[in-house]
VMD Tcl script that draws the C-alpha trace (Angstrom):
set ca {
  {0.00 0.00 0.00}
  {3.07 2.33 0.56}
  {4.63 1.67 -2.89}
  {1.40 1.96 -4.64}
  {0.57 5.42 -2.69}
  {4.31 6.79 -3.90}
  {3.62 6.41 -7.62}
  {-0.27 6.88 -7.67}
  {-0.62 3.65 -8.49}
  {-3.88 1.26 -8.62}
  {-3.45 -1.46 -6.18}
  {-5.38 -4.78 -6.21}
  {-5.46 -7.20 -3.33}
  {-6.07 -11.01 -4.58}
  {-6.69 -14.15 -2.40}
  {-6.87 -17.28 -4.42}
  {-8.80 -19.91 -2.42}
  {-7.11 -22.83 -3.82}
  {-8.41 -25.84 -5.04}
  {-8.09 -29.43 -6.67}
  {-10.75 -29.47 -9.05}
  {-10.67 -26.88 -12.04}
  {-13.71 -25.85 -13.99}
  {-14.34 -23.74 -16.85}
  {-17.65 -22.62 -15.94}
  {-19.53 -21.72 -12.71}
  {-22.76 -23.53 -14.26}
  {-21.10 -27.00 -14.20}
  {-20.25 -27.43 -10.57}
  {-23.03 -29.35 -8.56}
  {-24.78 -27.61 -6.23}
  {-23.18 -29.40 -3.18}
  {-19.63 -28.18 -4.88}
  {-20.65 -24.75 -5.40}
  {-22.35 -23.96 -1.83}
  {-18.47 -25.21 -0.64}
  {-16.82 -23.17 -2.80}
  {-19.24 -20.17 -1.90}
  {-18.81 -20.68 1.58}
  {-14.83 -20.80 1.22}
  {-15.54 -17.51 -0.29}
  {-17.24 -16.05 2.21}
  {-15.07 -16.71 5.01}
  {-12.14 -15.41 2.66}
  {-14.46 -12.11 2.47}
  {-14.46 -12.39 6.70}
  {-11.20 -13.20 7.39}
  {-10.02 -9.63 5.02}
  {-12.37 -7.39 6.83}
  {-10.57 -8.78 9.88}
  {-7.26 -8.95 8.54}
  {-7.44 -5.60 6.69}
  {-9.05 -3.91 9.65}
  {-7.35 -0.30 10.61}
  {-5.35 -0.07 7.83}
  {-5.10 3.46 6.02}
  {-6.19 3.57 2.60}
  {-8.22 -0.32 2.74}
  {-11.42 1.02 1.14}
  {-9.60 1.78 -2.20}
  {-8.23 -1.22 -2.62}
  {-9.48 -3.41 -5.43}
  {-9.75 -7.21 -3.13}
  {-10.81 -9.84 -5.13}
  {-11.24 -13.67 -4.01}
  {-10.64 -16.02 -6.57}
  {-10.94 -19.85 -6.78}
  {-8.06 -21.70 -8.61}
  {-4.48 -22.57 -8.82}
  {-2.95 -20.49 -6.48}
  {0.28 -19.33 -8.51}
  {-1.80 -19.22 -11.78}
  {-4.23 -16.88 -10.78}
  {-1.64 -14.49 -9.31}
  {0.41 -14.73 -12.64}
  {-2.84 -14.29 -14.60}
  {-3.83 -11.19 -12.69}
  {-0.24 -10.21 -13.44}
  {-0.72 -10.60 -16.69}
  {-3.97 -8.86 -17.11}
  {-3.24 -5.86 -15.18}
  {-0.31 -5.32 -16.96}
  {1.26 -4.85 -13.47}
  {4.48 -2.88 -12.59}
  {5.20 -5.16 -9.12}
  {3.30 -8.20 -7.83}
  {3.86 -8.83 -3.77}
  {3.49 -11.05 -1.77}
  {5.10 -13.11 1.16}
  {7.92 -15.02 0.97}
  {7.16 -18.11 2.77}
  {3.07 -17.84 2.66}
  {1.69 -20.30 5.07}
  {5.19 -22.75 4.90}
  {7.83 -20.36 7.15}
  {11.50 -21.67 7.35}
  {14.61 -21.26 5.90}
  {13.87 -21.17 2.10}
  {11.01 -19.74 0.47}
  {7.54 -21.25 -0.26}
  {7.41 -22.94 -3.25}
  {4.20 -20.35 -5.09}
  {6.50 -17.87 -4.36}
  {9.65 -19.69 -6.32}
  {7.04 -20.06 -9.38}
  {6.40 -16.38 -9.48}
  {9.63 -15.28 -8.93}
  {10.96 -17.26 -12.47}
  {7.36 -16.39 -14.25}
  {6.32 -13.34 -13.51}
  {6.37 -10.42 -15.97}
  {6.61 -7.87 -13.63}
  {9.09 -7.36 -10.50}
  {8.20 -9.33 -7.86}
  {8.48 -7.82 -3.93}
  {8.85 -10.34 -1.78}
  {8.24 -9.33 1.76}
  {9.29 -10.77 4.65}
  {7.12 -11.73 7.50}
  {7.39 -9.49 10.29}
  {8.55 -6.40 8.40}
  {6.03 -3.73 7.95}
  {7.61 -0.10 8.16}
  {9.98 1.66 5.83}
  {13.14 -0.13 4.28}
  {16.10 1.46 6.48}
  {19.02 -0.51 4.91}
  {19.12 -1.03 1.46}
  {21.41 -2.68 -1.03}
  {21.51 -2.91 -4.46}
  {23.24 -5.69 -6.16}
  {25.32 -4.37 -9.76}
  {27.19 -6.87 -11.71}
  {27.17 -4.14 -14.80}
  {24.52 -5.08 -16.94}
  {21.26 -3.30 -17.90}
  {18.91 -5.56 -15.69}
  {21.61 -4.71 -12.85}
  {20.88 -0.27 -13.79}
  {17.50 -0.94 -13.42}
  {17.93 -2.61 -10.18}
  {20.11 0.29 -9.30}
  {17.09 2.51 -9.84}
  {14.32 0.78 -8.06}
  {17.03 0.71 -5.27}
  {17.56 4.67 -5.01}
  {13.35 5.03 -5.59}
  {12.81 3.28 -2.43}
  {15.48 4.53 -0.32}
  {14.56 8.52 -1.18}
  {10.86 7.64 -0.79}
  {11.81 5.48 2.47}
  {14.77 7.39 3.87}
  {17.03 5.00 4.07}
  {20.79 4.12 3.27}
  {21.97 2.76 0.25}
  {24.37 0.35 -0.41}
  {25.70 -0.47 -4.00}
  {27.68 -3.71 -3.90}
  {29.73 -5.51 -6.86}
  {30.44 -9.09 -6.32}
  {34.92 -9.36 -7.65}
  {36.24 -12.01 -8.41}
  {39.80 -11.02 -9.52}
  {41.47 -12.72 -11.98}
  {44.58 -14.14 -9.95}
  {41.89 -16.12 -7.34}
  {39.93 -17.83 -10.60}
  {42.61 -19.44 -12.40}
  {45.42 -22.09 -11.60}
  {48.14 -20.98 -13.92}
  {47.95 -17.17 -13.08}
  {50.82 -15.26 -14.28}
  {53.54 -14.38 -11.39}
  {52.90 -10.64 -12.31}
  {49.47 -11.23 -11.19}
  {49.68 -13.24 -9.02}
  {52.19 -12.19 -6.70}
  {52.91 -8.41 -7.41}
  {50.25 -6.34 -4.64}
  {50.70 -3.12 -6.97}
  {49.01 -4.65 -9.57}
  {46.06 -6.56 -7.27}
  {45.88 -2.92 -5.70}
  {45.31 -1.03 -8.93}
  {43.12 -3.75 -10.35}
  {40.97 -2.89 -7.04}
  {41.17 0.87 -7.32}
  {39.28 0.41 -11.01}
  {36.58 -2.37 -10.16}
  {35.63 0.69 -6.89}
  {35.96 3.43 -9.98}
  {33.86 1.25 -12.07}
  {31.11 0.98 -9.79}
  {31.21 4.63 -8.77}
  {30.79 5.99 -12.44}
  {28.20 2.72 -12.98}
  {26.40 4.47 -10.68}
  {26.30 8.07 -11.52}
  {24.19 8.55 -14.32}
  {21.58 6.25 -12.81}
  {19.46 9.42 -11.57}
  {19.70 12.67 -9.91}
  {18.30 10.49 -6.90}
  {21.23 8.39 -7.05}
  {23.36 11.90 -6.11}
  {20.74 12.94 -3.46}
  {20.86 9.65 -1.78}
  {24.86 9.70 -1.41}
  {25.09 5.42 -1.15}
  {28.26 3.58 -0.08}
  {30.05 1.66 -2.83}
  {31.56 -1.94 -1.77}
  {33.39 -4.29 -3.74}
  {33.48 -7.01 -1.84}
  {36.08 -10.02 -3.15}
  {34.45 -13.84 -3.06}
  {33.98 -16.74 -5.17}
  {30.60 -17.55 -5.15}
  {27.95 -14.03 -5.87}
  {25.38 -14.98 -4.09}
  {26.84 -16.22 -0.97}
  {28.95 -12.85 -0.59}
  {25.50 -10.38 -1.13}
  {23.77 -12.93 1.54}
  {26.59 -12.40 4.09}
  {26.21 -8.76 3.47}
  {22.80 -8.26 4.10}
  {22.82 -10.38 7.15}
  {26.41 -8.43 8.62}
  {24.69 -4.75 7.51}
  {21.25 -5.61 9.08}
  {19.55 -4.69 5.61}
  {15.97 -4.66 5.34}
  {15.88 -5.21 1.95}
  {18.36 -6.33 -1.30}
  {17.36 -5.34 -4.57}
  {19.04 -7.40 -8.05}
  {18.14 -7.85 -11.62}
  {17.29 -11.84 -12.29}
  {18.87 -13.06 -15.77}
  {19.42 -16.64 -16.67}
  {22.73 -17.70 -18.65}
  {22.96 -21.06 -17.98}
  {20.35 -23.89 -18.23}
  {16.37 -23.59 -19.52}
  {15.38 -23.73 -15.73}
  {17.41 -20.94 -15.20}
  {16.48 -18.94 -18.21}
  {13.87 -16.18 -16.11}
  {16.05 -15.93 -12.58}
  {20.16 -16.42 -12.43}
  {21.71 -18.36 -10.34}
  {22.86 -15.34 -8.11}
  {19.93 -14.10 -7.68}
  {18.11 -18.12 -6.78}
  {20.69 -18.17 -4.16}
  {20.20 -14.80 -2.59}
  {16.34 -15.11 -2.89}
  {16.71 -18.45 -0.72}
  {18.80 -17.36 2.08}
  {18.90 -13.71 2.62}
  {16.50 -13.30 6.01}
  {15.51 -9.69 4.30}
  {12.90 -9.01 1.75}
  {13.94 -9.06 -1.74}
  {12.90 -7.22 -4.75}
  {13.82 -8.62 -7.90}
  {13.92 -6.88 -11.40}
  {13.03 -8.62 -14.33}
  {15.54 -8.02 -17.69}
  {14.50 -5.28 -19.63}
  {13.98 -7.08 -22.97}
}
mol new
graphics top color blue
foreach p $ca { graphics top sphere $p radius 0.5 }
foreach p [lrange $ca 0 end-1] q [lrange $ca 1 end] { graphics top cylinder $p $q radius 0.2 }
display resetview
C-alpha cells in the first residue's frame, strides 16, 4: 500500500482460495460443490475485513477472491493488469529457511518485479542494497534501489560481487599473481567502475549519497547474503537473468541463491527485454 501510494498507483489485493478441481464454468459445478466453494468464499471475504481492519487507505483497494491454482491466478492477474510489481510473502503459510514454493514459481514467471516481503517487516526499508554486476537488468535494479530509499529514507548500499582474476585461475601469471601493486590497482578500477556505474543512474542516485563496496568472493550470491545479514539490511534489490540452463532462463543463479537465504525481503527486477 506504501509503494502503490508513492507512484499513484492502482493497487489490487487477490486471495486465491485454492483448489483441486478446475472448472471452466460456474454452471457446471453441482450444487453441493458450489455452496463449498461459496462458503470458502465467504469466510475469505471475513477473514479480510478482519485482517485488513485499521489499515489506512483499505477502502480503495481493489480485493478480489478467486478460486483456482494459487500461482496461476496471481500470474494471470499479473498478466492482465499489466502490473508494474506483484507482492506477496515469501514463505506464505510454509515459514522456514527457504522460500515457499508459489512464491519460487512467481519469482521465475512473472512479468513484472516481484516484492517479496518478509514476515514481520512492515515499516519503511532502512538498509538497502543494491546488487550491480554491470549489466542493464543490474541499472534498473540500481534505480528501483535509489526510488525506495529517497521515498523510504534509508541508506543505500551499492555492492559488486569481484572475483579477480589471480583467485579464478590455476596458472595465473607471477605478475598477477604475486605483485600487490598490480592486485591494488586492479581494485582501485573495479571501486571506480562501480562509482561511475552508478552516476548517471538518476539525480536520486546523487541525493541519496550510497556507499560503494566491492566485496572479493567466489561464489555471488553467498557474498550479497553475508552482506545483508552483517549490515542488518531490510531489503536487497538485483536484476534476475538466466545464462545457464532452460530452468534458469527467467532468474540467475545469483539471484536463486540470494532469494533463498537472505532473512531480508527481496525485490527482484526482471531483464529489460
Amino acid at each position: 500500500m506504501r509503494f502503490a501510494e508513492w507512484n499513484r498507483a492502482k493497487l489490487r489485493a487477490v486471495h486465491v482460495v485454492d483448489t483441486l478441481v478446475v472448472v471452466d464454468l460456474q454452471e457446471a459445478l453441482s450444487p453441493l460443490v458450489q455452496g463449498i466453494q461459496d462458503s470458502l468464499i465467504a469466510d475469505a471475504r471475513k477473514e479480510w475485513d478482519r485482517f485488513a481492519a485499521g489499515l489506512p487507505g483499505k477502502a480503495g483497494v481493489d480485493f478480489r477472491i478467486v478460486v483456482n491454482s494459487e500461482a496461476a491466478e496471481l500470474l494471470a492477474q499479473a498478466r492482465d493488469q499489466r502490473a508494474d510489481l506483484l507482492v506477496l510473502g515469501s514463505h506464505g503459510h510454509t515459514p522456514g529457511s527457504s522460500i515457499g514454493p508459489v512464491a519460487a514459481q512467481l519469482l521465475r514467471q512473472s512479468p513484472c518485479r516481484v516484492l517479496l516481503a518478509r514476515e514481520g517487516h512492515t515499516g519503511p526499508y532502512k538498509r538497502v542494497v543494491a546488487c550491480v554486476d554491470f549489466s542493464k537488468t543490474s541499472r534498473a535494479a540500481l534505480e528501483a534501489a535509489v526510488r525506495v530509499v529517497a521515498q523510504d529514507g534509508g541508506k543505500l548500499s551499492v555492492v559488486h560481487v569481484s572475483r579477480p582474476p589471480w583467485t579464478q585461475f590455476h596458472f595465473t601469471p607471477p605478475k598477477i599473481a604475486d605483485d600487490p601493486a598490480f592486485q591494488q590497482t586492479y581494485r582501485a578500477n573495479v571501486l571506480k567502475r562501480l562509482e561511475d556505474f552508478c552516476r548517471p543512474a538518476s539525480p536520486e542516485t546523487q541525493w541519496v549519497k550510497p556507499n560503494h563496496d566491492v566485496i572479493e568472493h567466489p561464489t555471488h550470491g553467498a557474498a550479497i547474503i553475508e552482506l545483508a545479514a552483517n549490515t542488518g539490511a531490510d531489503l536487497v534489490v538485483l536484476g534476475t537473468r538466466g545464462r545457464t540452463n532452460l530452468r534458469e532462463v527467467l532468474i540467475g543463479t545469483t539471484a536463486e541463491r540470494v532469494v533463498r537465504g537472505a532473512t531480508c525481503s527481496i525485490l527482484a527486477v526482471k531483464p529489460t527485454d
